[in-house]
KOLBALUM-986685 format. One line per 2 residues: number of its first residue (from 1); for each residue x, y, z of N, C-alpha, C. Coordinates in steps of 0.2 Angstrom, whole numbers, plus 5000, padded with zeros to 4 digits. Last residue first. Layout:
N
NUM	X Y Z X Y Z X Y Z; ...
***
This chain:
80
80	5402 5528 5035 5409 5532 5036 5413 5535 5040; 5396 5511 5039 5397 5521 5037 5404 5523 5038
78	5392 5499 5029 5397 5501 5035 5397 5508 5033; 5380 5485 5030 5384 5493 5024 5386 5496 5029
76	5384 5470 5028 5379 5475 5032 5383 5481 5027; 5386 5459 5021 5382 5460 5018 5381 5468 5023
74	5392 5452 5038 5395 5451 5032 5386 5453 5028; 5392 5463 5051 5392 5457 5048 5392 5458 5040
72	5400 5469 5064 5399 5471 5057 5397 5463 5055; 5399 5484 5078 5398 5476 5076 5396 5474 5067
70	5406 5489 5090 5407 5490 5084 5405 5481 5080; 5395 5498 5101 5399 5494 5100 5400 5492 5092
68	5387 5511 5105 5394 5511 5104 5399 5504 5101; 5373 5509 5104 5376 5508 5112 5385 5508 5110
66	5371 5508 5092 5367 5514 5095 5372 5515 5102; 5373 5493 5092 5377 5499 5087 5375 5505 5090
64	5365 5487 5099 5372 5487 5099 5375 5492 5098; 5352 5489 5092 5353 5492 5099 5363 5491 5102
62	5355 5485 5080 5354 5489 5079 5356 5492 5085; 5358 5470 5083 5364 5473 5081 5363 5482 5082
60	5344 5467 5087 5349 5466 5094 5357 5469 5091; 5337 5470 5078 5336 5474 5080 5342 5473 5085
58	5342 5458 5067 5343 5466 5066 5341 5469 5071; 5339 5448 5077 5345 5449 5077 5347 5456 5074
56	5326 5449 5074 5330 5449 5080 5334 5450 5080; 5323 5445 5060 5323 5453 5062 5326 5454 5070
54	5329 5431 5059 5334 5435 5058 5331 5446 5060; 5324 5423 5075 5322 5425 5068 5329 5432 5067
52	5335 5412 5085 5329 5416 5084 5327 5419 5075; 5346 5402 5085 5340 5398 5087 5334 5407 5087
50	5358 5405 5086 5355 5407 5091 5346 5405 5093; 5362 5402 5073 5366 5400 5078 5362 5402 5086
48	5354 5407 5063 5352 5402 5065 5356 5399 5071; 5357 5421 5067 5349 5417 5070 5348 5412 5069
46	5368 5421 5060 5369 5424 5067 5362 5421 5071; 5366 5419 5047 5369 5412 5052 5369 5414 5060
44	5357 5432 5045 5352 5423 5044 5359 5419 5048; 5369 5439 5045 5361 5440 5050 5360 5432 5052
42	5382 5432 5042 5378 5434 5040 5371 5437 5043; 5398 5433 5048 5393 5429 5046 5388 5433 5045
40	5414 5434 5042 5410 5440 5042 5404 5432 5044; 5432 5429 5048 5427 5427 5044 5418 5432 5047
38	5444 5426 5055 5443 5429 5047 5436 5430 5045; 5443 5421 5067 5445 5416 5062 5444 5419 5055
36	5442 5434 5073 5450 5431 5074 5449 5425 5070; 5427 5434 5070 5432 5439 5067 5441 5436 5069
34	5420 5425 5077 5420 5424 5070 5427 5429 5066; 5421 5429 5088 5426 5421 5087 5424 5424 5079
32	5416 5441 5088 5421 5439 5091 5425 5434 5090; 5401 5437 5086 5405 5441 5080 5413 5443 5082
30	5401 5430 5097 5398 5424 5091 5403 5431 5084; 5398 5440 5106 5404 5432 5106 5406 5429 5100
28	5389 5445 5102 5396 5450 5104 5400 5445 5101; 5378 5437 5104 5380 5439 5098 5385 5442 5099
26	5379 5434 5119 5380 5429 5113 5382 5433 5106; 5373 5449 5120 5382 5446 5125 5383 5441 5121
24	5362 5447 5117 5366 5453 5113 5373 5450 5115; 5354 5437 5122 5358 5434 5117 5363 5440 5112
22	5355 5446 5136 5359 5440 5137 5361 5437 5129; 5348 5454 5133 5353 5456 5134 5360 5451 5134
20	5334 5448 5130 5336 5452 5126 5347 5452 5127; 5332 5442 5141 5333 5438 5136 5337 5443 5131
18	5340 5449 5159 5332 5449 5151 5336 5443 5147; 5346 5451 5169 5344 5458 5164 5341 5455 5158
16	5344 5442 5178 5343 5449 5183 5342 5452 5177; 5342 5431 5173 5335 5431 5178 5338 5437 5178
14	5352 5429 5164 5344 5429 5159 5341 5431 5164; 5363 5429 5173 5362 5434 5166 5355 5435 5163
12	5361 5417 5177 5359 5425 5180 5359 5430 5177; 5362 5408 5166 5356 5408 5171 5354 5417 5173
10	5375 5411 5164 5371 5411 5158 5362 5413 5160; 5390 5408 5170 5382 5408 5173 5375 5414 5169
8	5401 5406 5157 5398 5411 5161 5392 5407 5165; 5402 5398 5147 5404 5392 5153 5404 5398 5157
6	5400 5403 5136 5405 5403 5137 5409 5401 5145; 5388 5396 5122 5391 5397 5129 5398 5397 5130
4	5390 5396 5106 5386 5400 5111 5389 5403 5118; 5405 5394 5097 5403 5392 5107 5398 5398 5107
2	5412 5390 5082 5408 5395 5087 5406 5391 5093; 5422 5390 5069 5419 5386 5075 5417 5392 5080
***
């Protein structure tokens, strides 16, 4: 079970830093609830949950990842 929204002001998030950052903060959430139920989701369910294309989502985990955060979907290849 997943919640896009987390009953945060979602508005202000989108007007002061962008669309970009606001679906990275969705995606944090989304691989968050996904991991305490066990479970890896895929790009493709991370875009259909968020209603964008799965390259979005490879760049939105890409810029994550660059920025320290530790984010892993199911099929990604993990380094050492």
């Amino acid at each position: 079970t997943w919640t896009v929204d987390d009953g945060l002001p979602y508005a202000d998030v989108l007007r002061e830093r962008g669309k970009a950052i606001l679906r990275q903060r969705q995606l944090l959430r989304l691989l968050a609830q996904a991991e305490t139920q066990g479970g890896w989701p895929t790009v493709s369910d991370l875009a259909r949950a968020l209603g964008v294309e799965d390259r979005t989502i490879k760049r939105d985990l890409s810029r994550l990842r660059a920025e320290g955060q530790r984010v892993t979907t199911r099929g990604a290849k993990m380094s050492p």
